[in-house]
ROMAR-460402 format. One record per atom (N, C-alpha, C, O): x, y, z; residue in one letter; atom name. Coordinates in steps of 0.02 Angstrom, whole numbers. Layout:
<atoms>
      X      Y      Z aa at
      X      Y      Z  a CA
...
</atoms>
This chain:
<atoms>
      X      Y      Z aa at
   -461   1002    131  x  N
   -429    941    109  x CA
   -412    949     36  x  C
   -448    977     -5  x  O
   -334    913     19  x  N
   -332    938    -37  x CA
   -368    885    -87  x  C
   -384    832    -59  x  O
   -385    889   -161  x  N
   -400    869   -206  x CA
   -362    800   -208  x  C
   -403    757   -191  x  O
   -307    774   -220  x  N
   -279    718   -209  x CA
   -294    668   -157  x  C
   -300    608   -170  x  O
   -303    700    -82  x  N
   -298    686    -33  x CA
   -382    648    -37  x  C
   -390    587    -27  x  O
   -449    705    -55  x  N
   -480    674    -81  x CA
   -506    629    -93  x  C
   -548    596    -63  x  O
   -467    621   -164  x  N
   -480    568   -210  x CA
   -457    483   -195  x  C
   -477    427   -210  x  O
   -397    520   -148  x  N
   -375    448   -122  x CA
   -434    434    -48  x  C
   -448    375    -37  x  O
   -448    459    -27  x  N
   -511    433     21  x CA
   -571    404     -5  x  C
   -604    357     18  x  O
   -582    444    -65  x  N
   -613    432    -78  x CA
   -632    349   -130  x  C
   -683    314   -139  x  O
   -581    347   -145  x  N
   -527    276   -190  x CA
   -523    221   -146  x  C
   -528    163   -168  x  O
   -512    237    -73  x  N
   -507    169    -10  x CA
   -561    141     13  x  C
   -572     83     31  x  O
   -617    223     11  x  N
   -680    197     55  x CA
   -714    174    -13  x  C
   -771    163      8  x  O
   -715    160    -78  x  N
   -737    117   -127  x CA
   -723     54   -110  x  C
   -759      7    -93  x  O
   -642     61   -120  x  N
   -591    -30    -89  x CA
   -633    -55    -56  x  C
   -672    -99    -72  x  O
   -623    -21      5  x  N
   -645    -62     61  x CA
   -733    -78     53  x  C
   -751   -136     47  x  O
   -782    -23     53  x  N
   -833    -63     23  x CA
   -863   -116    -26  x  C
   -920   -139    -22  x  O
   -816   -131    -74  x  N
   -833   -158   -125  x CA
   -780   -240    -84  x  C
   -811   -292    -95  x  O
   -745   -245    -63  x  N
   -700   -288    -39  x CA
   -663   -320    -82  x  C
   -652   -381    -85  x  O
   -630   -252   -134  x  N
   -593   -262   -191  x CA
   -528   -278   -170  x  C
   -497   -315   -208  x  O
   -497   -256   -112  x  N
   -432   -227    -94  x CA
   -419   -322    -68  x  C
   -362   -345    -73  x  O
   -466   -359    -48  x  N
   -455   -432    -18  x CA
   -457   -469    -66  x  C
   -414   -513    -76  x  O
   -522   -455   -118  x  N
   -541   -527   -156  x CA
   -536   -487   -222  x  C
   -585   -451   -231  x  O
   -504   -485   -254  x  N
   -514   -447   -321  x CA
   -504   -494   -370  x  C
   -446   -514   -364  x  O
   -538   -528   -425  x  N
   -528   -560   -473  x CA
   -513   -538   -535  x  C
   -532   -573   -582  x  O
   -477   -481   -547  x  N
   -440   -452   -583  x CA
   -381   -464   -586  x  C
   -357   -485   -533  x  O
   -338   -456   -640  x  N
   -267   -448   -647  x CA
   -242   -421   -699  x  C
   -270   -430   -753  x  O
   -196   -389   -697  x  N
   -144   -366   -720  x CA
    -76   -384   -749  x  C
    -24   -388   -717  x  O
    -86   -397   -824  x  N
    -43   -449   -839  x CA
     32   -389   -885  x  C
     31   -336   -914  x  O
     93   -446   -863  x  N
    150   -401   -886  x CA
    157   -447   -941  x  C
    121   -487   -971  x  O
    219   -426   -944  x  N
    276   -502  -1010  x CA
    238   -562   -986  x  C
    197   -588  -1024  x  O
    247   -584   -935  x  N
    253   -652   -923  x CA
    189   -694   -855  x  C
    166   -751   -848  x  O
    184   -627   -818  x  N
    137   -636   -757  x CA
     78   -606   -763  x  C
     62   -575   -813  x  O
     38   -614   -705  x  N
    -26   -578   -706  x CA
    -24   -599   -641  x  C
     -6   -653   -619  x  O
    -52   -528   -600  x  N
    -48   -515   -529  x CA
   -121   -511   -502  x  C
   -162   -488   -541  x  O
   -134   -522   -462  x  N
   -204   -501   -444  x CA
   -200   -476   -371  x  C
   -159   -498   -330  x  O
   -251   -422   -355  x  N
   -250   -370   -290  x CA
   -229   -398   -236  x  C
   -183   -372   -205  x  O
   -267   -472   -208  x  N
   -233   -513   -174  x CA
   -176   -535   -161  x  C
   -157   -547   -103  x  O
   -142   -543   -211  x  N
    -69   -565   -227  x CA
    -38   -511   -210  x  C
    -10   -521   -155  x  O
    -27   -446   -236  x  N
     -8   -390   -234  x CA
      1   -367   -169  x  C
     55   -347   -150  x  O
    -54   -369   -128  x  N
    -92   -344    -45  x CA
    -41   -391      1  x  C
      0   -363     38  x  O
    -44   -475     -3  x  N
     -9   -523     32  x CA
     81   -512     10  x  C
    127   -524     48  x  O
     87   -488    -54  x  N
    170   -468    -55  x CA
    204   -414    -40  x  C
    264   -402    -34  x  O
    154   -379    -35  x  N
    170   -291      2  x CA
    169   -304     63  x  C
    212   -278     99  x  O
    123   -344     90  x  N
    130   -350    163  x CA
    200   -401    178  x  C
    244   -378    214  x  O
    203   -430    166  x  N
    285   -495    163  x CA
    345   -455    166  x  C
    385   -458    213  x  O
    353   -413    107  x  N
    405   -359     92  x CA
    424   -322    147  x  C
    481   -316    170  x  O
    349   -289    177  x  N
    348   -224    232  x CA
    400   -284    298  x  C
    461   -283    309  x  O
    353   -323    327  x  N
    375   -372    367  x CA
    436   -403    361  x  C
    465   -428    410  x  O
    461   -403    296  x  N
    537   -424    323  x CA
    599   -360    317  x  C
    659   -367    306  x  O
    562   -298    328  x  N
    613   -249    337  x CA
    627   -254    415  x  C
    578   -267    449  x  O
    679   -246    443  x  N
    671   -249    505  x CA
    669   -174    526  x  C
    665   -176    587  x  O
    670   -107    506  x  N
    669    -63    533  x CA
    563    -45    521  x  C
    527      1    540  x  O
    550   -105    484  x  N
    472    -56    483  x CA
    434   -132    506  x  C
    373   -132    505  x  O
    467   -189    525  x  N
    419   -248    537  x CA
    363   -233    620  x  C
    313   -260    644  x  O
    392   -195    632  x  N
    363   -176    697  x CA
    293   -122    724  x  C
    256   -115    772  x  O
    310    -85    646  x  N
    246    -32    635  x CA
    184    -79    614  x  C
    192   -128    578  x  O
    117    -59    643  x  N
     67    -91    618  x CA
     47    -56    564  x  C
     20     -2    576  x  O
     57    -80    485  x  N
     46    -37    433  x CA
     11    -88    395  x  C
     29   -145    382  x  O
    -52    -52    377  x  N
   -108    -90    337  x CA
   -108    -70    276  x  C
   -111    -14    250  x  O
   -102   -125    255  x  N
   -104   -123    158  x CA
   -160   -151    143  x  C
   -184   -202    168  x  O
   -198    -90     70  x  N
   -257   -118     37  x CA
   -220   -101    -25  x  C
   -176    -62    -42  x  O
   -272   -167    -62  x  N
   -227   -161   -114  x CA
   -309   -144   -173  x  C
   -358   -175   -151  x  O
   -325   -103   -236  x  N
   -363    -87   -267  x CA
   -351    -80   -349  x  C
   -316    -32   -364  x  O
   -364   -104   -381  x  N
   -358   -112   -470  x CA
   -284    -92   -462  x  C
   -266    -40   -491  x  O
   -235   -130   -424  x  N
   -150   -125   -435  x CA
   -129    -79   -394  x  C
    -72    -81   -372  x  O
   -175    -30   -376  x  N
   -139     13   -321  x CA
   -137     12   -256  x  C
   -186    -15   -229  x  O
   -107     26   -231  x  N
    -86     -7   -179  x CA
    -97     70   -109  x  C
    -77    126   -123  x  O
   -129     54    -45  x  N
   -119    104      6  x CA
   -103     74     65  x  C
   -124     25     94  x  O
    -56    122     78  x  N
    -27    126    151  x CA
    -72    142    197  x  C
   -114    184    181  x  O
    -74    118    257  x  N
    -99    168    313  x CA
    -87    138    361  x  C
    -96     77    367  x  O
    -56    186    414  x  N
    -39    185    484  x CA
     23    236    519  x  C
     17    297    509  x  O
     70    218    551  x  N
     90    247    605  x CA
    172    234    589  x  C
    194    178    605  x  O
    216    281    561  x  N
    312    249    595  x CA
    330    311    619  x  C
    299    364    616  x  O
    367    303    636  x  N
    444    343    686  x CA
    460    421    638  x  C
    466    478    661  x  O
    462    405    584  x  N
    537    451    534  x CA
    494    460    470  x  C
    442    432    454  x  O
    530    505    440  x  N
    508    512    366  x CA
    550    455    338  x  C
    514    414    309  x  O
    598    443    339  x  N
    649    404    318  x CA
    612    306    325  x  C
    620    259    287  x  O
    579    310    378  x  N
    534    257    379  x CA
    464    254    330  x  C
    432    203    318  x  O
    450    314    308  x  N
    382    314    252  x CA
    412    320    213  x  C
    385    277    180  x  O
    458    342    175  x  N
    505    336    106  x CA
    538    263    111  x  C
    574    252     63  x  O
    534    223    146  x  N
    553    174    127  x CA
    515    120    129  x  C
    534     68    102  x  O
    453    126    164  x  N
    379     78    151  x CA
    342    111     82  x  C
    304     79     47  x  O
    355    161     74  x  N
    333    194     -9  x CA
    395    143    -59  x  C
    378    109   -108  x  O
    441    146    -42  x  N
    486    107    -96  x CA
    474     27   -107  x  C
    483     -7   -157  x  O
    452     12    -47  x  N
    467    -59    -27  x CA
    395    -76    -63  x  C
    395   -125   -100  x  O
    344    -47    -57  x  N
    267    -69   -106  x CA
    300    -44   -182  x  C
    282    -77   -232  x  O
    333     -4   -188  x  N
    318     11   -281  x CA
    368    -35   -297  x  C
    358    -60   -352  x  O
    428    -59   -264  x  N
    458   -123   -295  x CA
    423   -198   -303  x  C
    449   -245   -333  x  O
    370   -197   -277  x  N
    322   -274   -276  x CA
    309   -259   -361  x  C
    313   -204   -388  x  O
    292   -327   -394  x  N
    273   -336   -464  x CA
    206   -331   -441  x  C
    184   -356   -389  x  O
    166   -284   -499  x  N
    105   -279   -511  x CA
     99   -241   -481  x  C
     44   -252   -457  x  O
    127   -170   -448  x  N
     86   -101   -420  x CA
    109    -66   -462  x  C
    166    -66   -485  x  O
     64    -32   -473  x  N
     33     23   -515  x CA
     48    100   -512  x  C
     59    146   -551  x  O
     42     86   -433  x  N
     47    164   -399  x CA
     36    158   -317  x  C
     -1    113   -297  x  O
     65    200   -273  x  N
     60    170   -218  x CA
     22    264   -197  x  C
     17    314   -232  x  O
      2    250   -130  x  N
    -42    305   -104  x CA
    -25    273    -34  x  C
    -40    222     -3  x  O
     31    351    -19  x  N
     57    328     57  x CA
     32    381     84  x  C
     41    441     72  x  O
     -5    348    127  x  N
    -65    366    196  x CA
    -28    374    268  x  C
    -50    397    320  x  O
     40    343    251  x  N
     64    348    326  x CA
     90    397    367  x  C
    131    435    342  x  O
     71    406    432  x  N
     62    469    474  x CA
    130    455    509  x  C
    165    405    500  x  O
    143    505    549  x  N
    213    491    577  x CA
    195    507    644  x  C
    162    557    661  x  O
    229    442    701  x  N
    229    468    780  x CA
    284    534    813  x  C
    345    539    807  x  O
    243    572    843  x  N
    292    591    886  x CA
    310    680    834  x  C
    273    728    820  x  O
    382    667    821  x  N
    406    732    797  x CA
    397    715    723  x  C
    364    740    678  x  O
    441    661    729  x  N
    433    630    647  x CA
    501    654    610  x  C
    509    677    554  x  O
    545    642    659  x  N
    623    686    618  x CA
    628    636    554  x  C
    672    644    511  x  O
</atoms>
């Protein structure tokens, strides 16, 4: 496993134990806003859901000190390059860590 690969497992199974990725009372403030993991997690998920080419994949977002991970299952590469785009355009991510696997061939 590589070093990145890792670190990001190792980065989720923190999230998820600590139950940072749900309730995080942190934020991250820009010019004008301040985001918190929650906020971040519920607008990545909104975003994903109103794409109609990816509303259909079950893709789980945790969200951790601004960063944000993917994980689950689409069709295409062209479908994970664009759930990677669709989280780093939300205000307040940091960095995204796309986990998502591809069905099938995966053209």
């Amino acid at each position: 496993m590589s070093t990145s690969r890792k670190l990001t497992v190792l980065l989720l199974a923190a999230a998820l134990s600590s139950g940072a990725y749900a309730q995080s009372s942190g934020t991250k403030c820009g010019r004008t806003d301040c985001f918190s993991d929650a906020s971040i997690r519920a607008e990545v998920q909104k975003k994903l859901n109103e794409q109609p080419s990816l509303r259909f994949f079950n893709i789980q977002v945790l969200a951790a000190d601004h960063a944000v991970y993917l994980r689950g299952f689409v069709d295409t590469r062209v479908d994970r390059r664009q759930a990677d785009a669709v989280a780093r355009a939300v205000p307040g991510v940091s960095k995204v860590y796309n986990d998502l696997a591809l069905n099938g061939n995966g053209n």
